[in-house]
Structures are given as C-alpha cells and as structure tokens.
C-alpha positions in Angstrom: 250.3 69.2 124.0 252.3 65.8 123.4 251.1 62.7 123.5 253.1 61.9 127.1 252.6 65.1 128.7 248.8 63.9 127.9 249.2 61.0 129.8 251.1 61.9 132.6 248.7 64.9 133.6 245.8 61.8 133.2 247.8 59.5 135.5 248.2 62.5 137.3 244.7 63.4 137.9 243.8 59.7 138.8 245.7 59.8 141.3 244.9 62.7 142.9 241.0 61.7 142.8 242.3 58.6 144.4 243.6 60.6 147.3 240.4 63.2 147.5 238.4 59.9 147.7 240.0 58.7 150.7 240.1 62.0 151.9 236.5 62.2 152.0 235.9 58.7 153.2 237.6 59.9 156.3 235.4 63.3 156.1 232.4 61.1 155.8 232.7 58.8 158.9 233.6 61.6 160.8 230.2 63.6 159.9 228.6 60.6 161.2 230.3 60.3 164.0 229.8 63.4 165.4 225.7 63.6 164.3 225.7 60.5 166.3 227.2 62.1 169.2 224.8 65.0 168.6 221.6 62.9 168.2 222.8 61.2 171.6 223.0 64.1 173.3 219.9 65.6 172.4 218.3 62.0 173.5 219.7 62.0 176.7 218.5 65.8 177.4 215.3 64.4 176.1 215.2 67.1 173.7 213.7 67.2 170.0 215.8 69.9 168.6 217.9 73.3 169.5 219.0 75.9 167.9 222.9 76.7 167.3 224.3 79.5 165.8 220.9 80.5 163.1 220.7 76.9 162.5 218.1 74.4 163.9 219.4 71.1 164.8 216.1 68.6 165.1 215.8 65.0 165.9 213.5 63.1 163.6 212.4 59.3 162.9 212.4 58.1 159.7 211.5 55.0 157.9 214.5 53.8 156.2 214.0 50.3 153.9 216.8 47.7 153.9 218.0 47.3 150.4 217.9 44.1 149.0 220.6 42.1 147.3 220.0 41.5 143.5 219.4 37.5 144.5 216.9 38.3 146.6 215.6 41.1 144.0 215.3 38.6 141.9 213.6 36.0 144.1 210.8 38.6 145.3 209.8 39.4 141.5 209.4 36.1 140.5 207.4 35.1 143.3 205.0 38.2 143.1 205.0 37.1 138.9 203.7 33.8 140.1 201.2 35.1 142.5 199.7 37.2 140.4 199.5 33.9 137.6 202.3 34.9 134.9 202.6 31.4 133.1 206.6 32.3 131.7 207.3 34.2 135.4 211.7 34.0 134.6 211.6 35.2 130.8 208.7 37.9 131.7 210.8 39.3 134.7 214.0 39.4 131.9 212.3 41.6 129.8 211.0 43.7 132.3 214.7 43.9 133.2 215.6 45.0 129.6 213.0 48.1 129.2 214.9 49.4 132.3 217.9 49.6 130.4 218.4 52.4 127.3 219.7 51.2 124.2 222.9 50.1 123.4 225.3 52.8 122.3 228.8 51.9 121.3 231.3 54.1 121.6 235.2 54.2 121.9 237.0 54.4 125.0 241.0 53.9 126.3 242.0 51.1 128.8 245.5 51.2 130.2 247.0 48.1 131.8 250.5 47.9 133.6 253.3 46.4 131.4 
C-alpha cells in the first residue's frame, strides 16, 4: 500500500469516528431523556419498579459524589497535609502526585498540521 493511499484511508477513518462521535452524543442524550421520562413515570404511579418485556425496570437512590475541579483537588490535599502536621505540605503533595503516574516511556508518534 502507498504512502498516500495510507494517509487518505487515515484521514478517512478520522473522520468517520468524528461523525460516530456525534452520532452517539445524540444517542446518549436521548437514553437519558427517555430514562428520565421513565423514572418520572414510575414516580408519579408511585411505583418502585415494573417489569416490561423479561426485563425489570427499578427505581433506585443512589449516592453520587460531585467531582471536584483539580484547584480545588489540590486545595483539599494540602489542607488535610497540614492537618495532619506535614511540615513541607506543597512538595509532599507533588510527590505523592508523581507515584501516581508510571514512568516515562518515550516513544515516536505522527502529528499532522494543515498547510
């Protein structure tokens, strides 16, 4: 295969993820749009659950924890690192930081601008 016909099946590719991405944006807000419809229902016919077609449809409550921006990540940590009496509470948080991360691997890879 030639170096062009290479490229234009990659461009080719992109693109299409591109459109199956939107694609399934749509599909997503749609899902939730009708399992809000269906979880309204079910509230307003005071009802827990119901079964439709061998499958069992159930209302539950669940916790669900706001995520918090990286600032306020940040913020938190070094607070709790001061709390607990960490003299260095900014260059211990850092490292903890870096043992998250795997070690650095360098490899080789193509960017493609415009021209």
């Amino acid at each position: 295969m030639s170096l062009k016909a290479s490229v234009e099946e990659l461009n080719q590719i992109k693109l299409e993820i591109t459109r199956n991405n939107a694609v399934n944006k749509k599909l997503r807000n749609r899902a939730k749009e009708l399992e809000q419809s269906i979880k309204e229902y079910l509230q307003e016919k005071n009802q827990n659950g119901l079964k439709y077609n061998g499958q069992a449809i159930i209302v539950e409550n669940k916790e669900k924890r706001a995520n918090k921006s990286k600032k306020e990540k940040y913020e938190s940590a070094i607070s709790f690192l001061q709390s607990i009496g960490v003299s260095n509470p900014e260059e211990t948080y850092s490292q903890l930081e870096d043992l998250k991360k795997g070690e650095a691997i360098e490899q080789t890879t193509l960017k493609f601008k415009k021209i």
